[in-house]
N, C-alpha and C positions, 0 to 999 in steps of 0.2 A: 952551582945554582945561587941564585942572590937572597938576602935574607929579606924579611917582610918587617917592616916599620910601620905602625900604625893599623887600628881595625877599628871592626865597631862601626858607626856610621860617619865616620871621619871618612878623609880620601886615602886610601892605601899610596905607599911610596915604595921606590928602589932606594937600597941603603948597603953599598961594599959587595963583595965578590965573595964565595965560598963553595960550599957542596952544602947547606941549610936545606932544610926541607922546603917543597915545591912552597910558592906563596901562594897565599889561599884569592885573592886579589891580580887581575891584569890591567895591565896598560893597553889602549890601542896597539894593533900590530904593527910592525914594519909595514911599508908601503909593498903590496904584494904577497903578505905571508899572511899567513891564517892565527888565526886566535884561539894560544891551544886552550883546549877544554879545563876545568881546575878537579881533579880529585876528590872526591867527600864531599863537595859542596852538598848543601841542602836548602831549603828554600830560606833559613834564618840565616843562611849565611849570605845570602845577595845583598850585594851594598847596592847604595843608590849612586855609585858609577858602573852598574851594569848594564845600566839603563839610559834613555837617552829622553829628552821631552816629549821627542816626535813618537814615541813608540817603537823606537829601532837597538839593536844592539849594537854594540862600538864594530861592530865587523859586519853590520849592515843587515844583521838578518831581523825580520819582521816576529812579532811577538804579538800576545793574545792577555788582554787586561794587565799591561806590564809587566808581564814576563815573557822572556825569554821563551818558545816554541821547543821545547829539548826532551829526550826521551832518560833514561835513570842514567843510562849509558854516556850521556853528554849528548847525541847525535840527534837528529832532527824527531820528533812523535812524529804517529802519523796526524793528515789532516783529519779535522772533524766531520763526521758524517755531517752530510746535506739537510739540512730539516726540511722535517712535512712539506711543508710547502712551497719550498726548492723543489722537491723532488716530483711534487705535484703537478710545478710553471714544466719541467723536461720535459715529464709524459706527457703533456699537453701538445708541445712545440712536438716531439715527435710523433704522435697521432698525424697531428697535421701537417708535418712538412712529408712524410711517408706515402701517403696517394699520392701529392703532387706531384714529388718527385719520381715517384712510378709512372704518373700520368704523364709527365713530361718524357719520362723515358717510353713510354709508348707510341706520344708524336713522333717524337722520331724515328724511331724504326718504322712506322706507318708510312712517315713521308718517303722513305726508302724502299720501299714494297708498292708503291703505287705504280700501274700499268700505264706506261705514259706513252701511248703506242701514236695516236694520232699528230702528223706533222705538220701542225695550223700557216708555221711558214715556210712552209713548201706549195702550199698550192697557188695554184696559177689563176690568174685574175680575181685577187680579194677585193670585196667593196672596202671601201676607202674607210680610212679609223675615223668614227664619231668622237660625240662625249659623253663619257659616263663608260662602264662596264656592261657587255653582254655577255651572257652565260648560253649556250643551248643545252637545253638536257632532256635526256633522251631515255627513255624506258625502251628497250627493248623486248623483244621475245624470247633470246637466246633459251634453250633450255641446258646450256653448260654447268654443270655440275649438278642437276637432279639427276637424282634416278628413276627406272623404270615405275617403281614404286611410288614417289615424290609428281611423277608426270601424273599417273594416272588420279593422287591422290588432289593435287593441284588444278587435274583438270587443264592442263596446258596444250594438251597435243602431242602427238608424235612429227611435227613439222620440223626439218631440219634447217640450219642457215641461221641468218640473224634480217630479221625485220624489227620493226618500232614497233611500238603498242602506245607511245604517247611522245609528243616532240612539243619543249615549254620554249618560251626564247624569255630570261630573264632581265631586264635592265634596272640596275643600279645608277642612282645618279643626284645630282640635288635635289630632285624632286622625292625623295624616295624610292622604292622596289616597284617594279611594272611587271608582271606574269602574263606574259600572251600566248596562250595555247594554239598550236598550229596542226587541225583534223592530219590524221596520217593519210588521209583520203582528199588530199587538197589539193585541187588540178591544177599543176603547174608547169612551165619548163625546165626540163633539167639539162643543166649545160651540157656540151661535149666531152666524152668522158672514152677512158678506156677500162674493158673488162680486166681485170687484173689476171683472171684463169686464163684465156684466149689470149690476150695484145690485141684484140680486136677493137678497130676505133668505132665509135659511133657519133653520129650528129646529134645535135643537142634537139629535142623535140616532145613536145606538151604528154605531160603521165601525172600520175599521182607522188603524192614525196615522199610516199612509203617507197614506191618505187627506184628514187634514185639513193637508199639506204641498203636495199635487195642490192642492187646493180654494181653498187663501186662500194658499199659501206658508207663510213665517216665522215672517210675527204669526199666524196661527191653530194653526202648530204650536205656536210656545211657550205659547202660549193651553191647546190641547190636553195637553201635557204638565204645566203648571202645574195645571190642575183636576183629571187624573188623578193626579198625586201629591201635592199639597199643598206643591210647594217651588217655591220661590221662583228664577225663572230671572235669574240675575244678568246672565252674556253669554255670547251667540250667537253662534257661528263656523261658516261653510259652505267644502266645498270642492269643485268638481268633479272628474270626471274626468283632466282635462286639466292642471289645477293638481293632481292628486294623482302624475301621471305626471312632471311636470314636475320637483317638491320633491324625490323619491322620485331621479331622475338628477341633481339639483344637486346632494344631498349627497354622491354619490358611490354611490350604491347603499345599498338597507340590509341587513344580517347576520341572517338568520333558520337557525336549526335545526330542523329537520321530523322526524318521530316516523316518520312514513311517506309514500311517493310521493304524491302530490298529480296528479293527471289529471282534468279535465273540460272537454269539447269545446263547452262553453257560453259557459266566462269564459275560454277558451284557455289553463289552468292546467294545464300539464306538466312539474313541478319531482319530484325525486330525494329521496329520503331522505337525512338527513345535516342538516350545516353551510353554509352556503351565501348567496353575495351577491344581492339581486336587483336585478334594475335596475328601472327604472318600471314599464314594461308586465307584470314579472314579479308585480312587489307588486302590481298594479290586479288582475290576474285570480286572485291568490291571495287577496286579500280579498273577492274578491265571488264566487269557488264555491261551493259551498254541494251536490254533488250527491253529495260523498263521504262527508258529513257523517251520523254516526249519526243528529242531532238536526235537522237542516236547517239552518234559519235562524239557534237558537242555537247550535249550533256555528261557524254564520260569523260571530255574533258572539264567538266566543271567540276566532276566528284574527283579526278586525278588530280587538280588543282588545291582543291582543300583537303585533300590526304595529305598531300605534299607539304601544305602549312603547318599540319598539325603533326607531324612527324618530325617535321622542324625540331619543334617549339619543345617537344619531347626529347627530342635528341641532343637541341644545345642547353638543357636544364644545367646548374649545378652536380642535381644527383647522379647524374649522367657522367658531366664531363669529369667532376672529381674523383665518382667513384669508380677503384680499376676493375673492381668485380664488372663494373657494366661498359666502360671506358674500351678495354679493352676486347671484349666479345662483339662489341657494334662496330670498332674498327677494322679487328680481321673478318668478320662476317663481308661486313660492304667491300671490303678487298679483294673477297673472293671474285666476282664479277664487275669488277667496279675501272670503267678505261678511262681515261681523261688524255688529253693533248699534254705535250712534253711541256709546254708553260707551264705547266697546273700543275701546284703543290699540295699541301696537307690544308697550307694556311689558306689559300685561294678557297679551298671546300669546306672551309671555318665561315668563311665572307659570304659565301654561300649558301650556306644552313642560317647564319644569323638575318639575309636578308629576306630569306622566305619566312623565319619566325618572324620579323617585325612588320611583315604582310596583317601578319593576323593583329597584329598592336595597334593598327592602324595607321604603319606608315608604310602602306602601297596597295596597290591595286589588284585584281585578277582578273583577267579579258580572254574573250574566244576574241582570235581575228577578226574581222566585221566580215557577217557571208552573205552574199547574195543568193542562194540556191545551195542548199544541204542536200538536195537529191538531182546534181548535174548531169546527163545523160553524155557520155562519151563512150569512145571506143573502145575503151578499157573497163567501162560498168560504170555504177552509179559512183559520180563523185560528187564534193563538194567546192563549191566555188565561190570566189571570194571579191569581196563587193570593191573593184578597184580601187574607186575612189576616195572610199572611206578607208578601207586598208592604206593607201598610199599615204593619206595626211596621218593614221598610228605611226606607220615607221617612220616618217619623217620628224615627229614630234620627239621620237625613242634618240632618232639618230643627233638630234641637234641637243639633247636632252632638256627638251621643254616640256611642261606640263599638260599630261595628254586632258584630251575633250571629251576624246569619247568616253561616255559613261556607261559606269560600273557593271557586270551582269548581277545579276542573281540567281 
């Protein structure tokens, strides 16, 4: 071992070769070898070459008020605990990075579970693509997934199959959101279609367009609404019953204000005048009465119109979409009935929700189709009929995405 020359606060030196006791003092090491630790040292024993200006030791390792980071042993201490307020900024960042990233882990599995059964580009003679986004959305009747229980408490019926209960056509576009409700009782032609039970062809010929939903389902409705107005159905979103009951209690209920009592022992719709939460079954039977209504059908499309906003506006909140307690309940709920066209993702039904909430902000409209006759006498019972010519300059306005004329209902 080599002997030690010089201490104290001098610079330590090598001096001759021997077996001397270890020197209390080191040199930097060799390029690549480690810096052995010194024996007995104590903190009166650190000279000021153990040290370096930058706060480092000659072997590179980082220290705390110049000294050396070492345990009694020679080898590293532990680190110092975190303070207060370190530990306060973590559980902060984890609070909140924790729902997101739940919530994000939710869309995704959602957008993976969505029923994307409808084949918008398969069918045969589409009207020609506008500007702007159209949405058709469709309330049906299905009663898939209630129960006996659920039907009779809901008041739905024992009718089997799938009809509408309400058909919106939504457009998106520079001018903002446009909601035009279309009566399920609105005499139209329905193209050439084949039964999908039978293969039986039929000719295309004037019914109601609840009708050609009964008949062919999806693709003949979007068929039928695409030839009666000339636009172009981008995507298709269905919900039932049961998924409309469901959405309607995962958000927490939605905030409706009513002008006057609402009573009919049809849809089991017996809500108060005033301000007011409803729960599912509340919303399901205030959208589908229709017996208090001056206008009938269109008036329930006007009260299915402003449910729809305000279910929105509810559903794409913060509290909503942050939190998973509610995030996720509202999204498997509506999944359960919930069909859209193989186009349509999670994020499409994001664009969706947010263009019906900014209806209510005031950037968009909400329209019955213009009608000439609400009580039309045809073949097939009373329908209603739709005022050509005004109807034709709506769609054409929706189609080239200009700012419509017709004005506002109430």
């Amino acid at each position: 071992m080599n002997d030690r020359t010089g201490h104290g606060t001098g610079h330590g030196s090598w001096s001759g070769r021997g077996s001397g006791a270890p020197p209390s003092t080191r040199t930097a090491p060799l390029p690549g070898m480690p810096s052995p630790a010194t024996p007995g040292r104590t903190r009166d024993d650190r000279t000021h070459d153990d040290r370096t200006p930058e706060g480092h030791t000659h072997d590179g390792r980082t220290h705390v008020g110049g000294r050396p980071r070492r345990s009694a042993t020679g080898g590293r201490s532990p680190k110092p605990r975190p303070s207060r307020r370190r530990r306060l900024v973590r559980l902060a960042v984890l609070l909140f990075a924790a729902p997101v990233v739940f919530s994000a882990g939710t869309y995704v599995w959602a957008d993976t579970e969505l029923a994307q059964e409808v084949d918008l580009g398969a069918l045969p003679d589409r009207a020609p693509d506008g500007k702007g986004t159209n949405y058709l959305i469709v309330g049906s009747d299905s009663r898939a997934g209630l129960s006996e229980r659920a039907r009779k408490d809901l008041r739905t019926g024992s009718a089997e199959g799938r009809r509408t209960d309400s058909m919106i056509l939504l457009h998106t576009g520079a001018h903002g959101t446009t909601m035009v409700s279309l009566p399920r009782d609105s005499w139209v032609t329905v193209p050439p279609y084949v039964r999908p039970e039978t293969g039986r062809s039929y000719d295309a010929e004037p019914d109601k367009l609840n009708a050609a939903f009964s008949l062919g389902g999806p693709d003949l409705l979007v068929r039928a609404v695409e030839s009666n107005t000339g636009l172009h159905v981008d995507h298709y979103a269905e919900i039932g019953f049961a998924g409309f009951v469901s959405v309607v209690d995962a958000v927490g209920g939605v905030d409706m204000c009513l002008d006057r009592d609402v009573k009919d022992p049809n849809s089991g719709a017996d809500l108060r005048k005033g301000c007011q939460t409803l729960d599912g079954s509340e919303a399901l039977a205030f959208v589908r009465q229709r017996k208090q209504e001056a206008q009938g059908d269109l008036g329930r499309t006007r009260n299915q119109q402003k449910f729809l906003t305000a279910l929105a506006r509810q559903a794409a909140t913060p509290g909503t979409l942050l939190n998973p307690a509610r995030s996720f309940p509202t999204l498997s709920a509506g999944l359960d009935t919930l069909v859209v066209d193989k186009d349509t993702g999670l994020r499409d039904l994001v664009t969706l929700f947010r263009a019906m909430r900014g209806v209510t902000a005031g950037g968009g409209r909400q329209l019955n189709v213009p009608v000439s006759d609400p009580a039309f006498a045809t073949s097939k019972g009373s329908a209603v009929k739709w005022d050509e010519r005004r109807a034709r300059t709506l769609f054409t306005e929706l189609r080239d995405d200009r700012p419509v004329t017709l004005p506002q209902e109430r």
